[in-house]
Each structure stands twice: as structure tokens, then as C-alpha cells.
C-alpha positions as CSV (number, residue, x, y, z in Angstrom):
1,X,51.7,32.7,-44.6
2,X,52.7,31.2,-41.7
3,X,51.1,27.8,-40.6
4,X,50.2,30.0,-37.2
5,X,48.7,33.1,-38.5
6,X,45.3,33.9,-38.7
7,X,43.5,33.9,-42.4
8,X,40.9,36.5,-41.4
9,X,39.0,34.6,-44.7
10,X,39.0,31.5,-43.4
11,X,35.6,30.1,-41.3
12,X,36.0,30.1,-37.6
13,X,37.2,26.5,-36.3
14,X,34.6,25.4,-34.1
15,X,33.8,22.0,-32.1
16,X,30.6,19.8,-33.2
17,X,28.4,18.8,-30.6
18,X,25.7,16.3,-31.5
19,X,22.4,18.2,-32.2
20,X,19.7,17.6,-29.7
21,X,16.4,19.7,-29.4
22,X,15.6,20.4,-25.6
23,X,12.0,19.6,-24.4
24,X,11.2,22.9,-23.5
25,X,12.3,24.7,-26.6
26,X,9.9,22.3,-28.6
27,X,7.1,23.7,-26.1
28,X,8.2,27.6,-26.4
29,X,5.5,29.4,-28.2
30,X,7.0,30.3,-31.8
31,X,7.0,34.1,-33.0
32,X,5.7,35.3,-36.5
33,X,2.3,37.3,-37.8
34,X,-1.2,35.6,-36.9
35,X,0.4,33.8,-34.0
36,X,-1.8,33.3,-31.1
37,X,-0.2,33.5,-27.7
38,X,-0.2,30.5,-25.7
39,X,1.7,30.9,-22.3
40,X,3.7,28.5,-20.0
41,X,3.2,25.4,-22.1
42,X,6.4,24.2,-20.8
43,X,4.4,23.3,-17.9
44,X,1.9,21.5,-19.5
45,X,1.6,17.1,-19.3
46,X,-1.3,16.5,-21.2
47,X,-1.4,13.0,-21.9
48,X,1.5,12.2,-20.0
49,X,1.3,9.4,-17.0
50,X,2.2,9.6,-13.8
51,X,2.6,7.6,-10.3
52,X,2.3,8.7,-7.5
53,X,3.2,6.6,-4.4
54,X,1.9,8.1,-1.5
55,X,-0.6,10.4,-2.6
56,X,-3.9,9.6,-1.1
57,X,-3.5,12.8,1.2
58,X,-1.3,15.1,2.8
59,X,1.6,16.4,0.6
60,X,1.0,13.6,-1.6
61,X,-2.3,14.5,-2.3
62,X,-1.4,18.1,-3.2
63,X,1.3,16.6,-5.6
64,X,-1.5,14.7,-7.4
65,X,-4.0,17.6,-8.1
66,X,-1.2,19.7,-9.4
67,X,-0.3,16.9,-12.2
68,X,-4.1,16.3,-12.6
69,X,-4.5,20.2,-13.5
70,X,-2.2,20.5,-16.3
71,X,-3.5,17.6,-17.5
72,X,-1.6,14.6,-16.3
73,X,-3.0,10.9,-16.0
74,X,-2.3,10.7,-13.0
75,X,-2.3,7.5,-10.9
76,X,-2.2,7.0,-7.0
77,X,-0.8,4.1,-5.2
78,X,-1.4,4.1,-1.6
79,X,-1.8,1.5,1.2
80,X,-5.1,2.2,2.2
81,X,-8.4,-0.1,1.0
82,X,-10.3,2.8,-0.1
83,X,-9.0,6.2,-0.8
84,X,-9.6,9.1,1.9
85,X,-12.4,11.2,1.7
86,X,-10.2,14.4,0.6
87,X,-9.0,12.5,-2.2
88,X,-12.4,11.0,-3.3
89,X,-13.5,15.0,-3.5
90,X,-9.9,16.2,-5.3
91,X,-10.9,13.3,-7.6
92,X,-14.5,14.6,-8.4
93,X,-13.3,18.2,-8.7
94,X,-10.4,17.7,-10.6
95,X,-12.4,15.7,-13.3
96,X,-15.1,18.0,-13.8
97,X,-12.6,21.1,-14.2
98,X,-9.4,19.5,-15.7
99,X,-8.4,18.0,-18.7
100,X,-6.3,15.4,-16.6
101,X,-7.7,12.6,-14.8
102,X,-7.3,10.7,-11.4
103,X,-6.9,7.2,-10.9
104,X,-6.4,5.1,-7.5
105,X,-4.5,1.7,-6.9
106,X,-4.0,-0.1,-3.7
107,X,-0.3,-0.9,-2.9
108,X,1.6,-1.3,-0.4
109,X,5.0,0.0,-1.4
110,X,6.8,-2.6,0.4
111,X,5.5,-5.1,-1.4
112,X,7.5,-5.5,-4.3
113,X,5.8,-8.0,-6.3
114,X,2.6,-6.0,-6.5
115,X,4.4,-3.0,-7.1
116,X,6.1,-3.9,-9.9
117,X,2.9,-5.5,-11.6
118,X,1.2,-2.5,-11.1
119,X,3.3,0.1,-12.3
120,X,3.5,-2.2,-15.5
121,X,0.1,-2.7,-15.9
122,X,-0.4,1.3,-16.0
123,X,2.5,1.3,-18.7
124,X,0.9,-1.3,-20.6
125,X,-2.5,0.4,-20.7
126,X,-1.0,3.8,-21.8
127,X,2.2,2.3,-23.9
128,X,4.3,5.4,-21.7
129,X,5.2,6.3,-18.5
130,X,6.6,10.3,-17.9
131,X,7.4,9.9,-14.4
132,X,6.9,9.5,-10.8
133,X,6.5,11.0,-7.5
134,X,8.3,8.7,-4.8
135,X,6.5,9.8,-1.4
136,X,5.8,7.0,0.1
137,X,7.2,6.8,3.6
138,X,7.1,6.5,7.1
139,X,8.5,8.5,10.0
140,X,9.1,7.2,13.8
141,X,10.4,9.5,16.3
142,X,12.6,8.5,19.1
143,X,15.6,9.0,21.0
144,X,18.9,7.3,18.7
145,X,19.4,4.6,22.1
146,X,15.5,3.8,22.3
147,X,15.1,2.4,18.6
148,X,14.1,-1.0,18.7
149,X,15.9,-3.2,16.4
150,X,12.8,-4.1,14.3
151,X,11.6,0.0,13.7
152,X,14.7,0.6,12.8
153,X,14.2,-1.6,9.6
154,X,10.8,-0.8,9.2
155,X,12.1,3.0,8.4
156,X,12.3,2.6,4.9
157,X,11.8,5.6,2.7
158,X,10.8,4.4,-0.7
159,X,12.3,7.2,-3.6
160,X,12.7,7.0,-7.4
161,X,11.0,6.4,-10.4
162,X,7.8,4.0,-10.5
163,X,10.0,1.4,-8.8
164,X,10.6,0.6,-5.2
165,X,14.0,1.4,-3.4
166,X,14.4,0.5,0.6
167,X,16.3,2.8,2.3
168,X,17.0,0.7,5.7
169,X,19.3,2.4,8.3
170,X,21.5,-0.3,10.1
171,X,23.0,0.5,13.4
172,X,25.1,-1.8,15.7
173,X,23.1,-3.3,18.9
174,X,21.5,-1.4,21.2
175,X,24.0,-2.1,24.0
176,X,26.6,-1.5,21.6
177,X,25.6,1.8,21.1
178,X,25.7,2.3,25.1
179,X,28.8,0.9,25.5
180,X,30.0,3.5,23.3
181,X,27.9,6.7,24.5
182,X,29.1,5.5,28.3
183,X,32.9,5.3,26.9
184,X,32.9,8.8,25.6
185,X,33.0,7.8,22.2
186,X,31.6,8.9,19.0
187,X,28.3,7.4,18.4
188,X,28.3,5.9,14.6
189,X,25.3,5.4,12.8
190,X,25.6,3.2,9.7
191,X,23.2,4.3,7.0
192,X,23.5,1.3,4.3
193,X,20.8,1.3,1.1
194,X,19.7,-1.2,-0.5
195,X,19.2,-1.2,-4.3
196,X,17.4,-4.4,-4.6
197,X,19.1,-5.3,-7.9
198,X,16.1,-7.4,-9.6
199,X,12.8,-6.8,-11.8
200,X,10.6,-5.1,-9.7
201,X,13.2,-2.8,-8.4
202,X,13.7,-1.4,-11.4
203,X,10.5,-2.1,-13.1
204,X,9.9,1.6,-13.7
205,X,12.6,2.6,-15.8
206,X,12.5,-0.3,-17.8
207,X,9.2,0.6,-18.4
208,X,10.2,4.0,-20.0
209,X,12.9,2.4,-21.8
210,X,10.6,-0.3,-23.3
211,X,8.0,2.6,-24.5
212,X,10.9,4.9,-25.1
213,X,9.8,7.4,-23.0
214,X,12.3,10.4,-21.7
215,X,10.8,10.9,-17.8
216,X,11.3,12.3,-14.7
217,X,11.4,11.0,-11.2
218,X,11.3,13.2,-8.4
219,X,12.4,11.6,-4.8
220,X,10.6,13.1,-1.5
221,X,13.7,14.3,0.5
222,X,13.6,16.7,3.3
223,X,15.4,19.8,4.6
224,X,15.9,17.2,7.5
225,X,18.8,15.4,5.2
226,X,20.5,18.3,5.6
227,X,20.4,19.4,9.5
228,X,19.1,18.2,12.9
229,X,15.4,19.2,13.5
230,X,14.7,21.2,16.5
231,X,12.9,20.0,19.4
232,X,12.6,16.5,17.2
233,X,14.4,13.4,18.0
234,X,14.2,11.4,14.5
235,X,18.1,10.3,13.6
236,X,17.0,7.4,11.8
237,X,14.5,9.5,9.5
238,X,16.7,11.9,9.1
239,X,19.7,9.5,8.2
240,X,17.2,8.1,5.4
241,X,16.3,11.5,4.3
242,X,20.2,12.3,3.7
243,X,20.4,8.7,1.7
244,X,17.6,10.1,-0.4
245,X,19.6,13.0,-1.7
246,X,22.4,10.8,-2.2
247,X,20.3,8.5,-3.7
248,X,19.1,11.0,-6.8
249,X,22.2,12.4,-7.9
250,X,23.6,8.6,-8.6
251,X,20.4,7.6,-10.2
252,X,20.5,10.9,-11.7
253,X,24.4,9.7,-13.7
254,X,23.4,6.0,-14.3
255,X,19.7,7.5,-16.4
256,X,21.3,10.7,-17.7
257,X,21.0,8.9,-21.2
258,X,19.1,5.5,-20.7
259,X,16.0,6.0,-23.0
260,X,18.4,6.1,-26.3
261,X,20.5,8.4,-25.5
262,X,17.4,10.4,-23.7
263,X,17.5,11.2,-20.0
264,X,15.8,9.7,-17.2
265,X,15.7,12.8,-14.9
266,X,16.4,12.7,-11.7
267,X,15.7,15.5,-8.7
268,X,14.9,15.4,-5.1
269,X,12.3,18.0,-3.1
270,X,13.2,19.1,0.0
271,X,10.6,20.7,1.9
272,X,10.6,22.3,5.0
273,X,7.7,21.4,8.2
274,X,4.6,21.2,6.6
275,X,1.0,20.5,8.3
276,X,0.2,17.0,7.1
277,X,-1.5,14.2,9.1
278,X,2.1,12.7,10.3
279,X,2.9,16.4,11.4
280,X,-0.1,16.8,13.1
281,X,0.4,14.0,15.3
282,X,3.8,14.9,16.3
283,X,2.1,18.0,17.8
284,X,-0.4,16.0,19.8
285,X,2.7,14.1,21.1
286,X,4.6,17.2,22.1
287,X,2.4,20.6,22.0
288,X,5.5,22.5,22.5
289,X,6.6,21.4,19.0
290,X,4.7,23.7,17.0
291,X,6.2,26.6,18.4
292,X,9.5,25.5,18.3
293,X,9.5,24.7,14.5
294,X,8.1,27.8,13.7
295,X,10.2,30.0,15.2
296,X,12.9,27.9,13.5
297,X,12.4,29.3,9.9
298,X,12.8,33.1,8.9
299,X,9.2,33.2,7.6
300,X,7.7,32.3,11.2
301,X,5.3,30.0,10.4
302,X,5.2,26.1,9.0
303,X,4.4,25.9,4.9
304,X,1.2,23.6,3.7
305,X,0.9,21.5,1.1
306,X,-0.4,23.4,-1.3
307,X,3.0,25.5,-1.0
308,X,4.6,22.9,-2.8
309,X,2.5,22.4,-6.1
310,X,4.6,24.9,-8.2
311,X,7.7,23.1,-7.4
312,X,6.1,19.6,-8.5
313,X,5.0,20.8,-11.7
314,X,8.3,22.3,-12.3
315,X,10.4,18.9,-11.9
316,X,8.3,16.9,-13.7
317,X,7.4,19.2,-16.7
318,X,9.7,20.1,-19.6
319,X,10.2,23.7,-17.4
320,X,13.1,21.9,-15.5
321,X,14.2,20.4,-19.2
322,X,18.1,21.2,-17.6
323,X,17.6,19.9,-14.3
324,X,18.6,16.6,-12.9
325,X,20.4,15.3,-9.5
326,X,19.4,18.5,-7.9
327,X,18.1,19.8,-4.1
328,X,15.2,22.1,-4.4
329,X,15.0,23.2,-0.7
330,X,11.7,25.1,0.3
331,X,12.4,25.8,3.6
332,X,11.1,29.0,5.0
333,X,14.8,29.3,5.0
334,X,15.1,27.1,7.9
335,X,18.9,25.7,6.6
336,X,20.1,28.9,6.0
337,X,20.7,29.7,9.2
């Protein structure tokens, strides 16, 4: 026979991959007589931990009581002294209904030092950590020639895992910029970011590497890193919103197998306008806003929070087992235009 023919006897040739069990197939409900039905456990977190930086109200806040329902341990680092009102009630509620429960923490997310203590102090206690919400963040709205030197630094939009990463947009000087504008010339904005390479900026995923824990982090982006806004002048926000995208799908390749061969997932959610508190304010700034931004998207009207506790759940539960260094954009299909 031939060296090239085909021994229709012979076993197929095949390659070996190594064998690995995907999250969610170990959560699918198996098949057989007597078995009882249990649906959607792909979504379920009991008894996994969670941070949430950001989350004492407003979209963060939504995010927290949708990890707190399927039964996350769910802890809340925000700057405030005290927690607001809403989220003292979600916290009540929750815990009376829920299996999950609901934890606060004071932190400033620019402080490193506490940061880093904390989210190892929550590791600690619960020998794990599954993942993190990074939606801590701040939003100042002016025209690109009328950013003082120091907001412009304090714009700093703090995404991944459990661990604090300052995305600070640098520009050249003011007058600079005016020279350039009065010269015809392209005006260049320089968006660096800053990795701080030391302990506590990666305190979080060494924490799931020390525990061994496979997790997900899931980095508040915007539609806004992908266009201009309408009717809103925010170029540095939206230049740090664009660095968060960015930012996840490199994160996403460095983790891809950091917890022994295990992935540290990593995707960004892009929402569209939302009412929160910051959003509310730009309305009492400009009325006309409202308007503007709703007849922006195809559906007509701005999304709420609670809009966006399906797509949390997803990212951060074994549902999205396949998923990293992706861009879920829940728009109203404002982008698409």
C-alpha cells in the first residue's frame, strides 16, 4: 500500500488538546431518570466574593444587588463615611430575601495603600476572591481648552480586578493647545496609563492566585470610548473611557492563564446614558441635555440602572465561561448609528 493511501481500518489521526472542563459545563444540570430540574445555575455565585468599588448607589448599587441575589458575598468600597440611604435599604432587603449577603467598606479608591489592605483583608477572611466590579470613577465636563491642569489629573477612572489602576490623561499646556487650535492644526490629546507596577496595584490578582481562585473582573467602560457624546463636552472622560477598553483586552492576555493555568477573566461594560446621580446633575447644568441624549439612541429614551443587572451577572458568573477582553455595549443602539 502506498505510504499515502488511506487504510479505511486505521483510527482517524487526530490532534490532542489538553483536557480542561469549562465552568459552565460543570454547572449544566445533568440528564437521566429521577433528575430534578434545576435551571440557570450557570448564573449562580453562591459563596463566591465579590468587590465592588463604587457601588454605594447609582449603577454601582444596581451591580451589587444583582451579585447579592444569586448569592454573592458581596462587598462595597466606596468613599463615603456612611453608606447612602438606598443602599442601607438594598442591604436590609437583600438579606432578608437572598442567600447572598452585603457588606460595606470605606475606601477611597485613590488611596492605594488602603485599598490594597482591604481587598486582602476580605481575601483573607474568605481564603477566595471571584472577582470585581471596577466602577469607581469620576466625570468632569468641560470644553478640551478649559481643563485646568490639576482636573485633568484628577480624571482618573479606576478599572480591573480588586486592584487600583489610574487612568490619567496628559495633555500638553493649555496655551500649547491654543497655539495649535489658532495655527489650524490638529489638536492631540495624549492619553498615557499608568499601571502602577507595585503591590497594591496588583494586590487583587495576586490575591486569586495565592487562594487559587479562577475570577473575573469586569471594568466600567462606556459607549463614550467609542464616539463623541452629543450635546456633552467631556474629551478627557471620554479619552479615559477608550483607555478602559484598551485596558481589558491586555489585562485580558497577560491573566488568560495566571491562576495555574486558569483564567483571570477579563471584560469591559459599556453602557449607554443612564439616570444616575452624576447624570442627573449634568441635567440641572444644561436642561436641554436630556432631550438631546434621548433622541440620540433608537429606543428614545435613557436606560436605568436596573437595565444593566442581567449583563453583570452574565460577566461575572460561569454563563460568560468563554468570554474575556470583550465590549458588551448596551446602548439603546446609540453607536450604531
Amino acid at each position: 500500500m502506498s505510504p499515502h493511501a488511506t487504510d479505511p481500518d486505521a483510527s482517524t489521526s487526530h490532534t490532542d488538546y489538553p483536557s480542561y472542563t469549562s465552568p459552565i459545563s460543570q454547572r449544566l444540570p445533568t440528564q437521566g431518570p429521577g433528575h430534578s430540574p434545576h435551571r440557570f445555575r450557570e448564573f449562580e455565585l453562591n459563596g463566591r466574593v465579590f468587590v465592588v468599588t463604587g457601588g454605594a448607589q447609582g449603577l454601582g448599587l444596581a451591580f451589587v444587588e444583582a451579585l447579592v441575589e444569586a448569592g454573592g458575598i458581596v462587598y462595597c468600597l466606596d468613599r463615603q463615611k456612611e453608606p447612602t440611604a438606598s443602599f442601607s435599604e438594598t442591604q436590609g432587603r437583600v438579606a432578608a430575601e437572598f442567600g447572598g449577603t452585603l457588606h460595606y467598606r470605606q475606601v477611597d479608591v485613590q488611596d492605594a495603600k488602603l485599598l490594597d489592605e482591604v481587598i486582602a483583608s476580605i481575601a483573607e477572611e474568605h481564603s477566595r476572591l471571584d472577582g470585581l466590579i471596577a466602577n469607581a470613577g469620576i466625570q468632569y465636563t468641560k470644553p478640551a481648552l478649559e481643563y485646568p491642569a490639576d482636573e485633568v489629573s484628577r480624571v482618573r477612572i479606576i478599572k480591573t480586578m480588586e486592584f487600583e489602576i489610574a487612568l490619567i490623561l496628559l495633555s500638553d499646556d493649555e496655551r500649547q493647545l491654543q497655539r495649535c487650535l489658532l495655527l489650524g492644526r490638529e489638536l492631540y490629546v495624549h492619553l498615557t496609563v499608568f499601571t502602577m507596577v507595585s503591590a497594591n496595584v496588583i494586590e487583587g490578582a495576586k490575591q486569586m492566585i495565592k487562594y487559587k481562585t479562577p475570577g473575573n473582573m469586569v471594568l466600567i467602560g462606556s459607549m463614550s470610548g467609542f464616539n463623541a457624546n452629543k450635546g456633552l463636552l467631556s474629551s478627557v472622560y471620554n479619552a479615559s473611557k477608550a483607555a478602559v477598553i484598551q485596558l481589558g483586552r491586555n489585562l485580558s492576555m497577560e491573566w488568560a492563564r495566571a491562576v495555574d493555568g486558569k483564567p483571570i477573566r477579563v471584560n469591559v461594560l459599556c453602557p449607554g446614558n443612564i439616570i444616575t446621580p452624576m447624570v442627573e446633575n449634568d441635567f440641572k447644568n444644561d436642561p436641554s441635555l436630556r432631550k438631546t441624549w434621548e433622541d440620540a439612541n433608537m429606543l428614545g429614551r435613557i436606560s436605568e440602572p436596573k437595565e444593566y443587572r442581567g449583563a453583570i451577572l452574565f460577566l461575572l458568573s460561569d454563563a460568560s465561561s468563554f468570554m474575556t477582553a470583550g465590549s458588551l455595549v448596551i446602548d439603546g443602539g446609540y453607536t450604531a448609528w
